[in-house]
C-alpha positions in Angstrom: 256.4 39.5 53.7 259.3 41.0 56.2 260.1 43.4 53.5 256.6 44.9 52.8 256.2 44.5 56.9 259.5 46.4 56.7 258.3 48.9 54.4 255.0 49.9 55.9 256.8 50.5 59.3 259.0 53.2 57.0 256.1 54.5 55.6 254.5 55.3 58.8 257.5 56.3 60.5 257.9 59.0 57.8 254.0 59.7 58.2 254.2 60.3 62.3 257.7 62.6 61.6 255.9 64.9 58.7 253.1 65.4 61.3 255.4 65.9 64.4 257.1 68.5 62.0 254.1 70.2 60.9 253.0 70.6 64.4 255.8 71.9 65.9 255.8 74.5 63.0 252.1 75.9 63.6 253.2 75.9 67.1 255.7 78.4 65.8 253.9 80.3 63.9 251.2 80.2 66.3 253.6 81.6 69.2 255.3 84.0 66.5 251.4 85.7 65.7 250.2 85.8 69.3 254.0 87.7 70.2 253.1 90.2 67.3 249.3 90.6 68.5 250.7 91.3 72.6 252.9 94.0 71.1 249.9 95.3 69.1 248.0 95.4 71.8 250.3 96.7 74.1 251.2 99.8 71.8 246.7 100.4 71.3 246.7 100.6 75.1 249.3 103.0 74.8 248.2 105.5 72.1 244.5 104.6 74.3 246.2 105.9 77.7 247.5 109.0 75.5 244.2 110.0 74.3 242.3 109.8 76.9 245.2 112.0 79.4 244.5 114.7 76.4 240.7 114.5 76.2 240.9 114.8 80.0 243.5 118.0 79.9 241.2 119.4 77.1 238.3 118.8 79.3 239.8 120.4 82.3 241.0 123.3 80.0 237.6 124.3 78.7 235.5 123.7 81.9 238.6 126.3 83.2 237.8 128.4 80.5 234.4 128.6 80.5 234.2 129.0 84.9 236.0 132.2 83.7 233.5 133.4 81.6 231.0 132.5 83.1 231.8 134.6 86.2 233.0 137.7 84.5 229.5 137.7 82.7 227.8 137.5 86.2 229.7 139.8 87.4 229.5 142.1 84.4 225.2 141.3 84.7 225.5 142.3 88.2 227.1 145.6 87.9 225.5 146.6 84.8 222.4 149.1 85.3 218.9 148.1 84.0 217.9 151.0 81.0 215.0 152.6 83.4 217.8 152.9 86.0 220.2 154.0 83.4 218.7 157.0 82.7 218.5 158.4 86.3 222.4 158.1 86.9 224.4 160.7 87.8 225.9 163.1 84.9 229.5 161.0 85.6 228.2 158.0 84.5 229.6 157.7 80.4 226.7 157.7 77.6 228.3 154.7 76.0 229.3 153.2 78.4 225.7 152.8 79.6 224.4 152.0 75.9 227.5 149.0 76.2 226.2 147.6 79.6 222.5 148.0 78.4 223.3 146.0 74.9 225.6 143.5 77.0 222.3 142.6 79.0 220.0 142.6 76.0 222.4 140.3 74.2 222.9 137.9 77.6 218.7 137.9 77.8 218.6 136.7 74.1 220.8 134.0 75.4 218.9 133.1 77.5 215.9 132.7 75.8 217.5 130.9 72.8 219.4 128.7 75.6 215.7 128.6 77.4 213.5 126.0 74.9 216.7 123.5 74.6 216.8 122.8 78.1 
C-alpha cells in the first residue's frame, strides 16, 4: 500500500512539474510575441508620423501653389480690358495682345460657369 501511496505521490509530482513547465513556457512565448508586436507597433507609428509630415508638406505646397495662381489670375482679370473697351484703346495698345487678354477672360468665364453648378 506504501508503494502505490509512494507511486501516486511520483505521479503527481511529475504531473504539477509538466504543468509548472508548460506554463512558464507560454509565459515565454507570450512575453517573446507581445516584445515583437511593441516593436511592430512602434515602427507603424513611425512610417504613420512620416506620412502624415508629407501629406502635410504636400498640403502646404499645393495650397502655396495654388495662392499663386490664383492671384496672378486676379491680377491678370483685373488688368485685362473687357472687348467693348478693347476696341477704343489707344493705337499703342498690341492687337494680340488684346485678342490674348480677351481669350484669357473668355476662358476664366467658362471656368467659372463650369466651376458655377458644382458648388
Amino acid at each position: 500500500m506504501s508503494l502505490v501511496l509512494l507511486l501516486t505521490t511520483v505521479v503527481d509530482g511529475l504531473a504539477v512539474a509538466a504543468l509548472v513547465w508548460l506554463v512558464r513556457r507560454t509565459e515565454r512565448t507570450q512575453a517573446l510575441v507581445l516584445a515583437e508586436q511593441q516593436a511592430a507597433l512602434v515602427r507603424l507609428r513611425g512610417e504613420l508620423a512620416d506620412l502624415v509630415r508629407d501629406a502635410e508638406r504636400r498640403t502646404r505646397a499645393l495650397d502655396q501653389a495654388l495662392a499663386m495662381r490664383e492671384a496672378t489670375l486676379r491680377v491678370l482679370v483685373q488688368t485685362s480690358a473687357r472687348p467693348e473697351e478693347a476696341a477704343g484703346m489707344a493705337p499703342s495698345v498690341d492687337p494680340a495682345e488684346v485678342r490674348l487678354l480677351r481669350d484669357l477672360e473668355l476662358s476664366l468665364e467658362r471656368a467659372e460657369h463650369a466651376d458655377g453648378p458644382a458648388r
